[in-house]
TORFI-124564 format. One record per residue: residue in one letter; x, y, z of N, C-alpha, C in turn; residue number from 1. Coordinates in steps of 0.05 Angstrom, whole numbers. Layout:
residues N
  aa    n.px    n.py    n.pz   ca.px   ca.py   ca.pz    c.px    c.py    c.pz    i
   a       X       Y       Z       X       Y       Z       X       Y       Z  NUM
...
This chain:
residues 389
  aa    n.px    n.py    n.pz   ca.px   ca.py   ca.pz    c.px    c.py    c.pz    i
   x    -444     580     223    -436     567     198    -461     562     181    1
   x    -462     560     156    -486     559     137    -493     534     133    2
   x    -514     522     136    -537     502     139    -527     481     119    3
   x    -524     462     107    -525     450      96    -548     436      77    4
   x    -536     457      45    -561     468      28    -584     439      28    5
   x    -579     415      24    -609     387      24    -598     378      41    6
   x    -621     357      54    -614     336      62    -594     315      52    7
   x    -582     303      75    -555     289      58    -566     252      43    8
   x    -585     255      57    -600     230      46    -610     236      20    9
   x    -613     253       9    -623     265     -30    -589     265     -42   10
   x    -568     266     -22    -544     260     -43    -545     241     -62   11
   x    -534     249     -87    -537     219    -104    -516     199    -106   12
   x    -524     178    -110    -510     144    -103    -499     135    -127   13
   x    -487     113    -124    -488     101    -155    -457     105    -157   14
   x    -446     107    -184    -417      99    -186    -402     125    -194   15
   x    -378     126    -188    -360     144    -187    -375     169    -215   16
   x    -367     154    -230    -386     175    -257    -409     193    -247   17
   x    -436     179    -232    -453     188    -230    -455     202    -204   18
   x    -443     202    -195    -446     218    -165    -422     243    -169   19
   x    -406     242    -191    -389     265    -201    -403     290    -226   20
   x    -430     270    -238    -441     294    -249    -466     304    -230   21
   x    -476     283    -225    -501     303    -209    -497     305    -183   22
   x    -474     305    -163    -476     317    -136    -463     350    -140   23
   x    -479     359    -127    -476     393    -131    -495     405    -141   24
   x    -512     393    -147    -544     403    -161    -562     429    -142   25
   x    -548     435    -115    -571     454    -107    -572     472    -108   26
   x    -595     494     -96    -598     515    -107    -609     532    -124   27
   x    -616     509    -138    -632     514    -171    -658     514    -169   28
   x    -665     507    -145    -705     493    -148    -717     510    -154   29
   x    -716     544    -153    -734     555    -168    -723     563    -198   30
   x    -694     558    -207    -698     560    -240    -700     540    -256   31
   x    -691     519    -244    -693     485    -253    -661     485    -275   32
   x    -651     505    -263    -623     500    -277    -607     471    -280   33
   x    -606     461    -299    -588     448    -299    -561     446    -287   34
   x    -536     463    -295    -526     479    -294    -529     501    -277   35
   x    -520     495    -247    -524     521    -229    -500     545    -244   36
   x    -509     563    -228    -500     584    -246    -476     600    -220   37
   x    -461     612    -233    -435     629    -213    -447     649    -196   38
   x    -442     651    -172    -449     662    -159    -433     686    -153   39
   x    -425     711    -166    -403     722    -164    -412     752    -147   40
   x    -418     744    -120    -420     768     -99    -412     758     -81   41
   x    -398     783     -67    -379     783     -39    -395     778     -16   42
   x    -422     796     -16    -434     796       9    -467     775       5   43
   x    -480     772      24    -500     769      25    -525     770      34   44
   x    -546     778      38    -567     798      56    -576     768      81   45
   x    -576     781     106    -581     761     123    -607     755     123   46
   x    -606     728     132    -629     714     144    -640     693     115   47
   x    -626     697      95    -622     681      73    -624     643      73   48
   x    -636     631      64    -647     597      74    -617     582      76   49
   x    -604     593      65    -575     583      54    -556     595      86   50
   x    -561     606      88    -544     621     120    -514     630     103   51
   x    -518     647      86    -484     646      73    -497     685      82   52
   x    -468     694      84    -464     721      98    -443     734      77   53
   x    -417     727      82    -408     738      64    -380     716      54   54
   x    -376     724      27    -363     699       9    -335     685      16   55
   x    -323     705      36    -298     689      46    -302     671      71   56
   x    -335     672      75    -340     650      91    -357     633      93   57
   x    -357     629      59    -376     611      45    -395     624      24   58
   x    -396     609      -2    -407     618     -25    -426     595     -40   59
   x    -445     595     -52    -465     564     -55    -438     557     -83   60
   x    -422     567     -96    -399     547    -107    -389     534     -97   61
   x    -377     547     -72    -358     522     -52    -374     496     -45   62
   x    -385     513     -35    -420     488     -32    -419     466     -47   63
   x    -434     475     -74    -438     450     -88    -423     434     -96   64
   x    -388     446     -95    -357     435    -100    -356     412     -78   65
   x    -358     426     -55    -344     409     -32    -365     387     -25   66
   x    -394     389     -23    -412     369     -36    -406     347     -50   67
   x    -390     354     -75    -385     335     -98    -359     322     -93   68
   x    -344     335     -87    -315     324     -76    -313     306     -51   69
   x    -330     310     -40    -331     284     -11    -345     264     -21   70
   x    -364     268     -39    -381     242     -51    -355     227     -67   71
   x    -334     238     -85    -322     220    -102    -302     210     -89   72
   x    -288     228     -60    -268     214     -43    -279     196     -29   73
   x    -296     187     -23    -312     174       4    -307     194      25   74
   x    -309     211      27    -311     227      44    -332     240      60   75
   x    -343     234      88    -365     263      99    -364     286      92   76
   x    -332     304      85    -333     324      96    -311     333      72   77
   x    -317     352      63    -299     365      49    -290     404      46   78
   x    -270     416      42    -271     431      46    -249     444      23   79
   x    -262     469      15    -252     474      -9    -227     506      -5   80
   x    -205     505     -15    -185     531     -16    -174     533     -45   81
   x    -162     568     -39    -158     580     -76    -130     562     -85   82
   x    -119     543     -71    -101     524     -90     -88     494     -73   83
   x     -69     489     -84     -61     469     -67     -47     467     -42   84
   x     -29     491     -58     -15     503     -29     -41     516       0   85
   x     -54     526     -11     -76     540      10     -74     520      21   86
   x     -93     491      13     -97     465      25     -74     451      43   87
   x     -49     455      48     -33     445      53     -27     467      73   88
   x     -30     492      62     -33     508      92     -50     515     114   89
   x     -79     504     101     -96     498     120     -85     486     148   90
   x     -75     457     128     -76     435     148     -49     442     171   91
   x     -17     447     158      -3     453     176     -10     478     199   92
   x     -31     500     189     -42     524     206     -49     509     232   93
   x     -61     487     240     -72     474     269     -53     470     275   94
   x     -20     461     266      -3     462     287       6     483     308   95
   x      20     470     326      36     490     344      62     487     355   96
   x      75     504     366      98     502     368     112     484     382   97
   x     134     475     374     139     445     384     131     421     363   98
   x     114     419     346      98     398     341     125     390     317   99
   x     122     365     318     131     350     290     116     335     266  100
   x     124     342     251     113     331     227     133     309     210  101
   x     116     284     207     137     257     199     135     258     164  102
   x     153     262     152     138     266     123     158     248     107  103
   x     146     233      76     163     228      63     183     241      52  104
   x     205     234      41     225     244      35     223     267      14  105
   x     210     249      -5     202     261     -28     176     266     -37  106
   x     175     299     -32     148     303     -27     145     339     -42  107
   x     130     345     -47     124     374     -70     137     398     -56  108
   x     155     410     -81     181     421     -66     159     447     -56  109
   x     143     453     -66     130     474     -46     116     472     -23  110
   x     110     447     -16     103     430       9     131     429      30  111
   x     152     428      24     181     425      29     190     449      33  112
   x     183     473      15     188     501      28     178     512      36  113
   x     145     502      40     121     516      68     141     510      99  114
   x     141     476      89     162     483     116     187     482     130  115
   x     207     484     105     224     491     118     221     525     122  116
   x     210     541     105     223     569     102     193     585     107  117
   x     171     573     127     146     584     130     149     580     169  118
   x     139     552     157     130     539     185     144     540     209  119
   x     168     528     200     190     524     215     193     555     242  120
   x     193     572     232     196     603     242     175     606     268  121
   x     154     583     266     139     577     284     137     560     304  122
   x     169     540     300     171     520     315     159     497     310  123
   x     156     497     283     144     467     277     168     452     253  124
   x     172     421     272     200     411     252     176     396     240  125
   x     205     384     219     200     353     201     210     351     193  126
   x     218     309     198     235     292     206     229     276     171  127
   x     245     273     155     238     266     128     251     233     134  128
   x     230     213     125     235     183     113     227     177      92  129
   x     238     149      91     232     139      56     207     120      63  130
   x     190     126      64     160     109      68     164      82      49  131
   x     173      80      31     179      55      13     199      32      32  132
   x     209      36      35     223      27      61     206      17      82  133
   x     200      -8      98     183     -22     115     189     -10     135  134
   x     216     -10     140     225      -5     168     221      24     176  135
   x     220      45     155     218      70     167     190      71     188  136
   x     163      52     189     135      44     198     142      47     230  137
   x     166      32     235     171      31     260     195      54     272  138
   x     188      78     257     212     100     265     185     120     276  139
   x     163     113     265     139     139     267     138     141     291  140
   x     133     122     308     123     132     336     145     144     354  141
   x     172     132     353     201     147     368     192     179     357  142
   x     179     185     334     188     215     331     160     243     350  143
   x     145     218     353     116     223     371     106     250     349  144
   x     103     240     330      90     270     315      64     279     312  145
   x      54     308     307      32     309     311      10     306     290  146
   x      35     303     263      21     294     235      36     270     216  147
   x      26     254     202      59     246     184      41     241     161  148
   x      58     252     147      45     269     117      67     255      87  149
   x      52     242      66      55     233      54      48     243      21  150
   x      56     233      -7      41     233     -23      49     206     -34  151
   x      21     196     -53      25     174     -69       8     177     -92  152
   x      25     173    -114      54     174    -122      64     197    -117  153
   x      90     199    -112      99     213     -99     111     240    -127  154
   x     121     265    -125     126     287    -141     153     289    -140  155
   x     171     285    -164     162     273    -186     165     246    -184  156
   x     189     232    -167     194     209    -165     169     180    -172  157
   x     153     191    -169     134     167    -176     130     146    -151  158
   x     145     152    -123     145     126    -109     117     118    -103  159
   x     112      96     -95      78      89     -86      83      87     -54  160
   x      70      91     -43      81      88     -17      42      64      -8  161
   x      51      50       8      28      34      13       5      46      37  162
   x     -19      68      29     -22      80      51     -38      66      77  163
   x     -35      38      71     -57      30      95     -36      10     114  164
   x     -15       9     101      10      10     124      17      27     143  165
   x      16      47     120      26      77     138       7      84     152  166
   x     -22      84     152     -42      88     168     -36      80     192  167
   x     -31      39     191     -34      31     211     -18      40     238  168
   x      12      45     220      34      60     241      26      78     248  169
   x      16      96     238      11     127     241      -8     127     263  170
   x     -31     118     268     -51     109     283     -39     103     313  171
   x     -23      76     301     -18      65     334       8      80     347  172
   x      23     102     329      32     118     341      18     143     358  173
   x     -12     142     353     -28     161     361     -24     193     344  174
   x     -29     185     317     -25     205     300     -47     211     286  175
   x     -41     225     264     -62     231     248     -50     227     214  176
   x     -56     218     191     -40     207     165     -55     227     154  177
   x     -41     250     138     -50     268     107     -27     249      84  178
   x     -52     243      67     -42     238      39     -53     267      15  179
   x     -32     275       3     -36     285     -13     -35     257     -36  180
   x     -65     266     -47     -76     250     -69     -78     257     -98  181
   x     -62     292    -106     -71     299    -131     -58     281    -150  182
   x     -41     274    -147     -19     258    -167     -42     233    -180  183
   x     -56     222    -154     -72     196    -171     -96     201    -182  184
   x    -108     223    -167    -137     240    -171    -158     217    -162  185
   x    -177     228    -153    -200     217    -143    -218     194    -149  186
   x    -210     198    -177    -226     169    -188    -203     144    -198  187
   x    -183     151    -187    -162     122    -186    -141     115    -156  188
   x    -147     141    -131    -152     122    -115    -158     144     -85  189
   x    -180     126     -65    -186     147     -39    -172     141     -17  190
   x    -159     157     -13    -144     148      13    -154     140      42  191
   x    -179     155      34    -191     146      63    -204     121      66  192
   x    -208     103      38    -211      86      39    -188      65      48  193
   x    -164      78      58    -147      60      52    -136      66      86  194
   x    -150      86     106    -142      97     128    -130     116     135  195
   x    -127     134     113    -117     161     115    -141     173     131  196
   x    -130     202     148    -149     216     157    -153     231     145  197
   x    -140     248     133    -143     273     110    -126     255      82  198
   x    -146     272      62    -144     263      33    -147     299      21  199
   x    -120     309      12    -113     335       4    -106     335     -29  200
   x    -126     347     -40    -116     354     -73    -106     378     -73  201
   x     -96     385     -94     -98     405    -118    -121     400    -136  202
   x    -144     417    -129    -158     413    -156    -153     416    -180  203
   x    -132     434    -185    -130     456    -199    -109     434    -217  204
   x    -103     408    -215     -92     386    -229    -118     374    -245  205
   x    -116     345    -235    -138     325    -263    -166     333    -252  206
   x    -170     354    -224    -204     352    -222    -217     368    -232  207
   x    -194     393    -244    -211     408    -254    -197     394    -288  208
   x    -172     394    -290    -167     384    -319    -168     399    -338  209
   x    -167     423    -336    -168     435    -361    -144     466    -359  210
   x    -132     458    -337    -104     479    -338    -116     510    -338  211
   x    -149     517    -331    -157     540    -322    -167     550    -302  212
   x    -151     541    -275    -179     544    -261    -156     536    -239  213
   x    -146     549    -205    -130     544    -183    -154     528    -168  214
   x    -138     509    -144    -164     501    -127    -148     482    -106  215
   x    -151     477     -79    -147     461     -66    -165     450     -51  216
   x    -164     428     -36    -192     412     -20    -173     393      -7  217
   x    -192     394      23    -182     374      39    -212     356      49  218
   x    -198     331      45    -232     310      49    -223     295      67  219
   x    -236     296      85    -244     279     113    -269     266     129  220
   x    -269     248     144    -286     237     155    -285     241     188  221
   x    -271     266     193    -275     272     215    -287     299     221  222
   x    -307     308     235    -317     326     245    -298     352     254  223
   x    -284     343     269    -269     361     287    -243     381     267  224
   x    -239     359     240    -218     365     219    -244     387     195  225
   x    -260     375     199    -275     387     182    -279     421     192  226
   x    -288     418     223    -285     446     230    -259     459     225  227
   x    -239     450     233    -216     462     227    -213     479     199  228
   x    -215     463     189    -219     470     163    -235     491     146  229
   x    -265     488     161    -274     520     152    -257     542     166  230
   x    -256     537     194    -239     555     207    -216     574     194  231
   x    -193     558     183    -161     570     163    -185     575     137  232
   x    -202     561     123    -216     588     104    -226     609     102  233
   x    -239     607     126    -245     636     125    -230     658     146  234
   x    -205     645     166    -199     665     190    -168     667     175  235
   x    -156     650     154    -140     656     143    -140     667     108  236
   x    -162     665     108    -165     673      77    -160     658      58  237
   x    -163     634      61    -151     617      43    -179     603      12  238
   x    -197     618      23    -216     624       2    -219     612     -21  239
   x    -224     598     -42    -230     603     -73    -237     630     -81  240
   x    -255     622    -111    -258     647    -122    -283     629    -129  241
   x    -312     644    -133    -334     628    -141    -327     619    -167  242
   x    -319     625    -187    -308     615    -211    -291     596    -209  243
   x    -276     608    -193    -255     567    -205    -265     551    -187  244
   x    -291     553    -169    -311     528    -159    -331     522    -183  245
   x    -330     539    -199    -357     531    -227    -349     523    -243  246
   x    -321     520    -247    -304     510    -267    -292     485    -258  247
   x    -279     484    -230    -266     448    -221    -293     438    -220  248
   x    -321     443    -221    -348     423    -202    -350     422    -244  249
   x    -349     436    -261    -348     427    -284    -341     409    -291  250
   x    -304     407    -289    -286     389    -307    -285     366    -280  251
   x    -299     363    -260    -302     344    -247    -318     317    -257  252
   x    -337     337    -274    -361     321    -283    -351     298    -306  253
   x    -325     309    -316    -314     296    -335    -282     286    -326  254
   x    -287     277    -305    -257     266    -288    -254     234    -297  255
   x    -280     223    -300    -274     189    -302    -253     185    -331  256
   x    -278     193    -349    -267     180    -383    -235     203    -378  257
   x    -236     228    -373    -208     245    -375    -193     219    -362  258
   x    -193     210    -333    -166     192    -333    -171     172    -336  259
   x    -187     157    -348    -182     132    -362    -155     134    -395  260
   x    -163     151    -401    -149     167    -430    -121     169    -427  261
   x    -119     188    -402     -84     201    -389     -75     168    -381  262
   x     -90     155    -362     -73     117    -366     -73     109    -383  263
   x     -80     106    -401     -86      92    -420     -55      99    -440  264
   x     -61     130    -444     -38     147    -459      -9     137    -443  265
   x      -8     147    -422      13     147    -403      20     117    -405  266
   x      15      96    -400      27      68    -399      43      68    -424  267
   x      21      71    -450      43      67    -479      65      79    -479  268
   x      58     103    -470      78     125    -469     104     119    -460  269
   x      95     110    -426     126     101    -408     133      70    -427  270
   x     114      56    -435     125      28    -450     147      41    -481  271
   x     144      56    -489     158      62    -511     184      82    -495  272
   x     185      94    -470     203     105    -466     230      86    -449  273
   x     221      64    -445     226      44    -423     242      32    -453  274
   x     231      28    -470     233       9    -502     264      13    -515  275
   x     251      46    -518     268      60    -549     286      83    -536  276
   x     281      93    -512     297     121    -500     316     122    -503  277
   x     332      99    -479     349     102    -474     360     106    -447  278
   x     344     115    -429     332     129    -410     355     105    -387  279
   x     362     126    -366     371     108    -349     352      92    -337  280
   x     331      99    -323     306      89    -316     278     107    -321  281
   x     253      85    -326     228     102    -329     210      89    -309  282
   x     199     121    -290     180     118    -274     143     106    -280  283
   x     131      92    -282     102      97    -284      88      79    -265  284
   x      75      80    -255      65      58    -227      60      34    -237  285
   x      51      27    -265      34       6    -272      58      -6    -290  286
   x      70       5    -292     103     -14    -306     111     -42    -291  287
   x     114     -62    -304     126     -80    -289     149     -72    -270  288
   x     167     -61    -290     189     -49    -277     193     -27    -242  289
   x     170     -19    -244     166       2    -217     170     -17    -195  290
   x     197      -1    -187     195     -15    -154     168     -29    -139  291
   x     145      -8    -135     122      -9    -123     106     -19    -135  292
   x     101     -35    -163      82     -45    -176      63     -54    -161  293
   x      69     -71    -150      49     -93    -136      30     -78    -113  294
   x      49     -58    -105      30     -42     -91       7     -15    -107  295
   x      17     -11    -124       3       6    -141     -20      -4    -155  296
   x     -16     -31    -161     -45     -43    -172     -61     -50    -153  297
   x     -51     -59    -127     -74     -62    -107     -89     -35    -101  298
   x     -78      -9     -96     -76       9     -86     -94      26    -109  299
   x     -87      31    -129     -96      47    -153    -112      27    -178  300
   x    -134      54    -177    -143      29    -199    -142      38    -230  301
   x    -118      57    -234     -97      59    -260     -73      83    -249  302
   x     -60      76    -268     -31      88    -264     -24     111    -268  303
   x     -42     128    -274     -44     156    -271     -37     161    -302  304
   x     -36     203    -298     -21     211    -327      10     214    -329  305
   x      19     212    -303      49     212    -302      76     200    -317  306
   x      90     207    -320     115     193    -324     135     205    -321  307
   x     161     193    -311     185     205    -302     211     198    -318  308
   x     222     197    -330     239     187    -334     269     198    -332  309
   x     296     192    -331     325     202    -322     339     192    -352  310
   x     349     208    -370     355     208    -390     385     202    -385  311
   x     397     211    -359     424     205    -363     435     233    -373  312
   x     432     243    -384     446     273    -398     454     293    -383  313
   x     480     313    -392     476     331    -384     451     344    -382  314
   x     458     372    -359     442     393    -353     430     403    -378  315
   x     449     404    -399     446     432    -426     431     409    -435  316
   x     440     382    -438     431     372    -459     400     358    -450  317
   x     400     360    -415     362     357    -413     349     374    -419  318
   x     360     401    -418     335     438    -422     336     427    -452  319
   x     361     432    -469     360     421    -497     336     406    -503  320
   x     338     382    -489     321     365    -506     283     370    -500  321
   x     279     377    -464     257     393    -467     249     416    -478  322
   x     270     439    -484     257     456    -497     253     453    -533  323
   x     256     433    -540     248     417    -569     227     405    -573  324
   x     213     396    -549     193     382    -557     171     401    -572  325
   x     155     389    -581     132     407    -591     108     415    -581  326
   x      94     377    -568      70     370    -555      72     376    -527  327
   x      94     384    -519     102     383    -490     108     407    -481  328
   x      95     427    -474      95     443    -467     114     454    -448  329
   x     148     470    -442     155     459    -416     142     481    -397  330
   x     129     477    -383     110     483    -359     109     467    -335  331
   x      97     496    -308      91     471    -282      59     467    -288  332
   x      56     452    -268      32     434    -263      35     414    -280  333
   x       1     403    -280       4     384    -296     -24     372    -289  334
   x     -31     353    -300     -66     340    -295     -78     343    -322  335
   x     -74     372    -338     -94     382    -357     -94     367    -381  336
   x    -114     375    -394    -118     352    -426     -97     354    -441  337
   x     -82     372    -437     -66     379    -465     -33     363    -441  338
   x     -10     356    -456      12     343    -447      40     367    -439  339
   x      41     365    -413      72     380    -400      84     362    -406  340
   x     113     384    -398     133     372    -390     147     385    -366  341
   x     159     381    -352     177     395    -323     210     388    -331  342
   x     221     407    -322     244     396    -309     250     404    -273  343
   x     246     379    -260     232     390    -237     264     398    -213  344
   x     296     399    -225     312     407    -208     320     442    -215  345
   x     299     448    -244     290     485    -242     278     488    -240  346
   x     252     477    -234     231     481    -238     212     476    -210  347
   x     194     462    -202     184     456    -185     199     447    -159  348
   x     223     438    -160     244     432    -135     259     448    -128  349
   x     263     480    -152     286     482    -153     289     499    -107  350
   x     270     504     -91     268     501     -66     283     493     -60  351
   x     289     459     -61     286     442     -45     329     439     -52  352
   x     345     448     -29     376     442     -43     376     422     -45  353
   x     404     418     -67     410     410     -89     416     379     -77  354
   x     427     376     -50     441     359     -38     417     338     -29  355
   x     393     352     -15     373     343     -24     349     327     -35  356
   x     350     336     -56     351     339     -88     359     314     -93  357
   x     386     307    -100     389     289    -106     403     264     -97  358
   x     399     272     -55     384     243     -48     361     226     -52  359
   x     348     242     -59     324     231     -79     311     213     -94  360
   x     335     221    -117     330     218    -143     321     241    -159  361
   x     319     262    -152     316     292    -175     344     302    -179  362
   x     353     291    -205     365     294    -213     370     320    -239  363
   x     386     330    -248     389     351    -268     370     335    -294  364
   x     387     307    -295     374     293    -320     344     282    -320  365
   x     336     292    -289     306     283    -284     286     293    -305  366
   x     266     291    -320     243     298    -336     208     284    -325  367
   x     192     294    -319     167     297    -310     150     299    -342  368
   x     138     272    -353     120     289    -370      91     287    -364  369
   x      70     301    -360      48     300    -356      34     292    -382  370
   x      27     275    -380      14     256    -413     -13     261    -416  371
   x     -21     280    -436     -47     286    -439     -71     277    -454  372
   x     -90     278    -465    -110     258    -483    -101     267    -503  373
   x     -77     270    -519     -79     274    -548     -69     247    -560  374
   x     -74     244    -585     -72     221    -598     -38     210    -582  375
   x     -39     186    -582      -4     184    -561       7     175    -588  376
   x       6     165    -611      23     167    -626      34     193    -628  377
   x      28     214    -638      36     242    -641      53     251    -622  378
   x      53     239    -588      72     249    -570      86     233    -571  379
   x      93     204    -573     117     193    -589     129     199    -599  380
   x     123     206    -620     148     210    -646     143     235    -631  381
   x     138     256    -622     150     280    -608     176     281    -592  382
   x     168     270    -577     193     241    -565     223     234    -586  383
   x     212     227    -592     231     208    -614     237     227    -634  384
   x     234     245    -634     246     267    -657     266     280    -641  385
   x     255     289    -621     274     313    -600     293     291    -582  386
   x     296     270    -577     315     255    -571     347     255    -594  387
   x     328     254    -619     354     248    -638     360     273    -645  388
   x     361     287    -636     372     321    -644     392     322    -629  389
């Protein structure tokens, strides 16, 4: 495995901002680059100070990525793949047959069809609860699983789930806790600060932020996960591309002020849709209204770019009203500067049946908007125009 480019004592300290622009700096000492530069070759001549051989088993982008990404999670150890899904298949790849996996209910329908319509074929179940729910805490250990896997906030539902409850169960069941963290992104909240063992993004959401660039990462503070981990990147191919490591370690650099902006946007946003909609109910963590408030402000330290809201409408009349907007692009993903929209029971769920679906809460009338830094008056009345049509 390739050396670890400085000493980890020259990592830089200091606050979320500053350890997001300058960790990843190496490499450069003989051009004094600011700006390391893309590294875009497959192979590499041995005996090299760096110990990198060839690029699907390590490249100095991943490097300086996965560097930077354990510094902003609290993380030792980080490890970088070409998306989110990769990351999510890393981690289920260490299972084996027989094993169970305890997961929330509501959880990313392509997470949901790795395993029902992947994994499963391998003999690996999972047993779905509602983690919002106290009592589901004391169902984890009857199911003896070998992972129990969560997100907070959850896709699209918005639930918060409290992860240092679930830790504690998960733990004294003799488990192991993955939180998928892209929904809150890194600089509003670390899970492993909170007792998660794995902390799993999508980069390719608010870390890279700019809707160009695939990426997944899993951050941990265990050794043994950490090997794992190079292991499914390079013996499964789950790889990056040196570019979209030079591009997320970019728009990383600019992760703080980007979601200070998307909360900021996003609260007015859900407060005017909560106001003037109409809306059967509106999701946002930091709403008084959210079931989970009280846990989301302990937990997060803002409410993300999200918002969910259930219009109540027909089918025709939810596509109707998303395909009118203007500022809202209807598209998947979501994180980037500019503002989506989903409809996540065709779209991102449409996986997951219908029955499902909408035990849930993903509903036909469900809407996902990803709220971006543009002026939020302007996505208002975007809003408010295509409502009254």
């Amino acid at each position: 495995m390739p050396q670890e480019p400085a000493d980890p004592s020259s990592a830089p300290t200091g606050g979320f901002e500053t350890r997001a622009i300058h960790a990843g700096r190496d490499f450069v000492s003989d051009t004094g680059a600011v700006t390391p530069p893309i590294w875009l070759t497959s192979t590499f001549e041995y005996g090299n100070p760096g110990g990198f051989d060839y690029t699907r088993s390590g490249n100095p982008n991943f490097r300086l990525l996965e560097r930077a990404l354990a510094s902003v999670e609290s993380a030792a150890h980080a490890t970088v793949f070409a998306s989110g899904v990769s990351a999510i298949t890393a981690v289920v790849s260490t299972l084996k047959a027989g094993d169970v996996v305890v997961a929330e209910e509501n959880i990313y329908g392509c997470t949901y069809r790795l395993f029902a319509q992947v994994f499963a074929k391998f003999g690996v179940s999972i047993v779905y609860l509602d983690f919002t729910d106290p009592a589901s805490l004391e169902e984890i250990a009857g199911h003896r699983p070998a992972l129990v896997w969560i997100e907070s906030p959850t896709n699209p539902n918005l639930k918060v789930i409290d992860i240092a409850a679930v830790a504690a169960a998960t733990h004294a069941a003799g488990s192991m806790l993955v939180v998928d963290n892209t929904f809150a992104s890194s600089y509003l909240q670390r899970p492993l600060e909170h007792g998660a063992d794995l902390s799993l993004l999508s980069t390719t959401k608010y870390t890279n932020g700019h809707s160009d660039a695939l990426g997944g990462a899993v951050c941990t503070n265990d050794l043994a996960w950490r090997d794992r981990m190079i292991f499914a990147q390079k013996a499964l191919g789950l790889q990056p591309s040196p570019m979209d490591c030079w591009l997320t370690l970019r728009g990383l650099k600019t992760e703080a002020v980007r979601m200070e902006r998307h909360c900021a946007n996003a609260l007015r946003f859900a407060t005017f849709l909560e106001a003037e909609s109409g809306a059967r109910f509106v999701r946002y963590p930091f709403l008084l209204s959210h079931p989970q408030h009280e846990i989301a402000r302990r937990q997060m330290a803002g409410g993300s770019g999200i918002v969910t809201a259930d219009f109540g409408r027909s089918l025709e009349d939810t596509l109707r009203f998303v395909e009118s907007l203007r500022y809202f692009p209807k598209a998947e993903s979501l994180g980037g500067i500019e503002s989506l929209c989903c409809h996540p029971a065709s779209m991102t769920h449409a996986s997951v049946p219908r029955e499902q679906r909408e035990k849930v809460g993903i509903t036909d009338s469900l809407v996902r908007f990803s709220v971006g830094i543009e002026c939020v008056e302007d996505l208002i009345e975007d809003v408010r125009t295509a409502l009254a049509l």
